[in-house]
N, C-alpha and C positions, 0 to 999 in steps of 0.2 A: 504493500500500500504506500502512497505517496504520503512525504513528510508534509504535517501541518507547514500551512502558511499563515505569516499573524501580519496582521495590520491594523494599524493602530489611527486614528483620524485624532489629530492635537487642535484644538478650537479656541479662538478668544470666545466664545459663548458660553452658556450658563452651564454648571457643571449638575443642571436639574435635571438634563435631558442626556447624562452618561448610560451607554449601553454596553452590554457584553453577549456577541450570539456569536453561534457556529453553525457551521455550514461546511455545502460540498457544492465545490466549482470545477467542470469538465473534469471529475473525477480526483478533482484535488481539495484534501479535509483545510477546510479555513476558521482562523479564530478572527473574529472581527469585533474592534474597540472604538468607543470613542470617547475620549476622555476632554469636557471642558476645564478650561480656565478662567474662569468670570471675570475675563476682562483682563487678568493680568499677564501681562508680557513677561513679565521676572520667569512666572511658572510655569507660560509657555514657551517658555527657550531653555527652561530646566528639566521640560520632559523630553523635551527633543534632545538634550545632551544624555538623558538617565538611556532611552529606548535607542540611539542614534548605533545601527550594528545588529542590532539585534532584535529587529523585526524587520519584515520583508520590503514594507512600503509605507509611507508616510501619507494622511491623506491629512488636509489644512484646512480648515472649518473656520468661519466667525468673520472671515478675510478674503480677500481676493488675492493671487499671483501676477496674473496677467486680464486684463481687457481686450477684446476684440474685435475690431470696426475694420471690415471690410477683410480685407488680406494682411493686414498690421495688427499687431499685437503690442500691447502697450503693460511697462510690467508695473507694478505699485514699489515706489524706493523699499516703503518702511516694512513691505512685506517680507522683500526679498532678505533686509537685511533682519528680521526676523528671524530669516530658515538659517542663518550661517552655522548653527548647530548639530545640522543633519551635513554630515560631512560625509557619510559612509550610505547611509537607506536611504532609495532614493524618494523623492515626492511630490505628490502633486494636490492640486486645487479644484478638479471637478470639471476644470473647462474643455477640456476632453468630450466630457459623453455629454455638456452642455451643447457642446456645438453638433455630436451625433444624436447620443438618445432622444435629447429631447427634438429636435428637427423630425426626429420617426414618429417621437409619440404623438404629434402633431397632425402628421400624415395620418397614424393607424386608428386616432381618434374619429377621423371625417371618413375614411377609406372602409371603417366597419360600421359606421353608422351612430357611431357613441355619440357623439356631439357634431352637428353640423353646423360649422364654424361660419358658413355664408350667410344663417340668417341671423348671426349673433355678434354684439356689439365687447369686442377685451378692452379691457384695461390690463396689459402687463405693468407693472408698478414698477419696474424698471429692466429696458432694453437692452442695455451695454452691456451688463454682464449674462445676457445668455442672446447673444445675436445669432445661432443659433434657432431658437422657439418665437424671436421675434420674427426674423424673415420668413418663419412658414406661420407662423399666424397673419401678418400683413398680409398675404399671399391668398389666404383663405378669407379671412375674418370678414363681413358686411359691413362692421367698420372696426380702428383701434387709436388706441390712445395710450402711451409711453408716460409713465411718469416718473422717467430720470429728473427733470426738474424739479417738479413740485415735491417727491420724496426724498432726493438726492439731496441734491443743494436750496430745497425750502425756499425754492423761488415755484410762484405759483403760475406757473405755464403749463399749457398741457402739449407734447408733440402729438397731433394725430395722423402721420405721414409715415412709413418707412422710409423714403427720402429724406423726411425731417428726420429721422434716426440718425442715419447714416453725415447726413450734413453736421449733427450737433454734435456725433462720436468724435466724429475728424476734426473739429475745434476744439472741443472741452478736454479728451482723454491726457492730451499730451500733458494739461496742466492738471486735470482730477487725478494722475498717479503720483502727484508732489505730493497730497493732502496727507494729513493722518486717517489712518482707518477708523478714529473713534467718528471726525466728521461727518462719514458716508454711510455706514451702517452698522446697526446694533451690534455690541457685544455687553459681553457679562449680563448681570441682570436688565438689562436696556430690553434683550429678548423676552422676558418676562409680563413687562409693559404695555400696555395697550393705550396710545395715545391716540384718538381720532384724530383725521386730519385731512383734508379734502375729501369731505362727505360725497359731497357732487359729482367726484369721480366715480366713486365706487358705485352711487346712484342709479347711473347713469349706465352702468356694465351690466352682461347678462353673465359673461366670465371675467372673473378674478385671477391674471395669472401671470405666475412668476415670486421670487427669490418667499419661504413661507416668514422667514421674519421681519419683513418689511411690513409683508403682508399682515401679520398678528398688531405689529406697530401702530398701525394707522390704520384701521378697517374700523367702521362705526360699530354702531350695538346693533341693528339690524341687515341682514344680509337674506332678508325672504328673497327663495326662489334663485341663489346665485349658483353658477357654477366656481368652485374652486379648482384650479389646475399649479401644482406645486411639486418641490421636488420630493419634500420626506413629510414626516407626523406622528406624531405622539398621540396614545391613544386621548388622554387627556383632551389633545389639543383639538383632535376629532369631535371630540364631545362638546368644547368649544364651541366650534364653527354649527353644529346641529342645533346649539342651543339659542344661537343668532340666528337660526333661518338657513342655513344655507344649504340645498336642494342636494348639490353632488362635491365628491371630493375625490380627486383624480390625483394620484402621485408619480410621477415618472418612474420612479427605482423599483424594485422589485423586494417585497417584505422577505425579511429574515428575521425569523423569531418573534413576528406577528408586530414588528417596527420597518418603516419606511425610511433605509439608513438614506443620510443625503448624496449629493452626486459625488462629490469629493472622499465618501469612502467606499461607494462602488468602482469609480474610478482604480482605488487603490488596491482593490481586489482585484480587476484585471489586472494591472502591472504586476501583481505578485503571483498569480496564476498563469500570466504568458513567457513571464523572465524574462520583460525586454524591459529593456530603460525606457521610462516616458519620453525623452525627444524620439525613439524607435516608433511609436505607435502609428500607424497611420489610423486614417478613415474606413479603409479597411479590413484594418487589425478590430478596431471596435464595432461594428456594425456587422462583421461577421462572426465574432466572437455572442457578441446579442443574439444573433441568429440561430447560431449553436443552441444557446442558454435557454433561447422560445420564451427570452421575458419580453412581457407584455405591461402596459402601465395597471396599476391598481385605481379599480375603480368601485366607489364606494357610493350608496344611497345615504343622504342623511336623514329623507323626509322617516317622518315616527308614522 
């Protein structure tokens, strides 16, 4: 039998939502972790030196690595200088199966009949980081609206264009990867928090989708009748979103141990299952590897 493979996902996020499941991938036994840091950097650069060797694949939670607008990849300073402690396992961020899975699940959503995305109005709550799920939802959706602005940087614009996407990437990213990551999105107990905050948007959608703690962040107290489309979930947090109204709950990752780990630790499970280095992956390597696996998004009814 094949030797365990362990993978561990290091998070600036709430250390409420720690997991510990096992699993079997194309015939290979997997330990899979994820351990938050609420918020603190000291502790996440101290797990990363404790585990740095001696597990297979590092997956990065609460953070971004890299940004992606168009063909250019934009990487975050304070990220990068974050990981200098993984010197030996290698690691990654999710934007991998950001830019394959979720583009499929997009497609196997409308293509089996699950959601038909032409007569329904998204709000993804922010575009840059999964351009990926945003270009195939533009592609589909009857209409959409991007709030990199309004929940990014707290300036209240709405993009309703994939061309606005793509135009506000190629100005903003170069200077949005100087920022500190506390500016742009939740960590520690921030994830916790439920601040509303452009009601109107959310109003105004029939689907909810993209990054889920933005989403938790800023979503009102009523959500009758929405679709939720996100990457992971807690059953708690399930119970949440049903207790606000909301109709369906869709996860792109595939459950392990009855949790919907996020992209950046399934990400880290292929790399530890296929033994190549993440710059090795292609498009592919992941989409045929999914293909293999026959995972399919998790879809869930909320209505009682």
């Amino acid at each position: 039998m094949a030797a365990t493979k362990r993978v561990v996902s290091v998070s600036l996020g709430t250390s409420r939502r720690d997991k510990t499941a096992q699993t079997e991938m194309l015939g290979v036994p997997l330990m899979i972790e994820r351990r938050g840091t609420d918020g603190s950097k000291d502790r996440f650069q101290a797990t990363l030196a404790e585990l740095d060797g001696k597990v297979d694949c590092f997956g990065i939670g609460g953070t971004d690595a890299y940004l992606h607008a168009g063909t250019r990849r934009y990487a975050f300073r304070e990220t990068l200088a974050l990981m200098e402690p993984a010197r030996i396992t290698p690691w990654v961020d999710g934007s991998g199966l950001k830019h394959t899975l979720e583009r499929a699940t997009v497609a196997y959503l409308q293509d089996q009949g699950i959601v038909d995305f032409g007569k329904l109005r998204v709000l993804l709550v922010a575009g840059v980081d999964r351009f990926g799920m945003a270009e195939a939802l533009a592609s589909r959706a009857r209409s959409i609206v991007f709030g990199d602005l309004a929940f990014g940087l707290g300036v209240p614009i709405a993009v309703r264009s994939w061309a606005g996407l793509q135009r506000l990437a190629a100005v903003a990213l170069p200077v949005v990867v100087r920022m500190p990551i506390a500016w742009l999105y939740p960590t520690g107990d921030k994830q916790d928090r439920n601040t509303p905050k452009y009601g109107h948007l959310f109003a105004e959608a029939d689907v909810i989708a993209g990054d889920w703690h933005i989403i938790r962040r800023y979503m009102p107290e009523r959500l009758d009748g929405k679709i939720i489309l996100t990457q992971s979930s807690r059953a708690d947090e399930t119970e949440l979103l049903r207790q606000r109204g909301a109709k369906l709950l869709i996860t792109t990752t595939p459950e392990i141990g009855g949790v919907a780990f996020a992209t950046n630790v399934m990400e880290a499970a292929l790399v530890a299952v296929l033994g190549k280095r993440p710059g090795e992956l292609t498009t592919e390597d992941y989409l045929g590897t999914l293909t293999r696996l026959g995972w399919t998004p998790s879809v869930q009814s909320l209505e009682v």
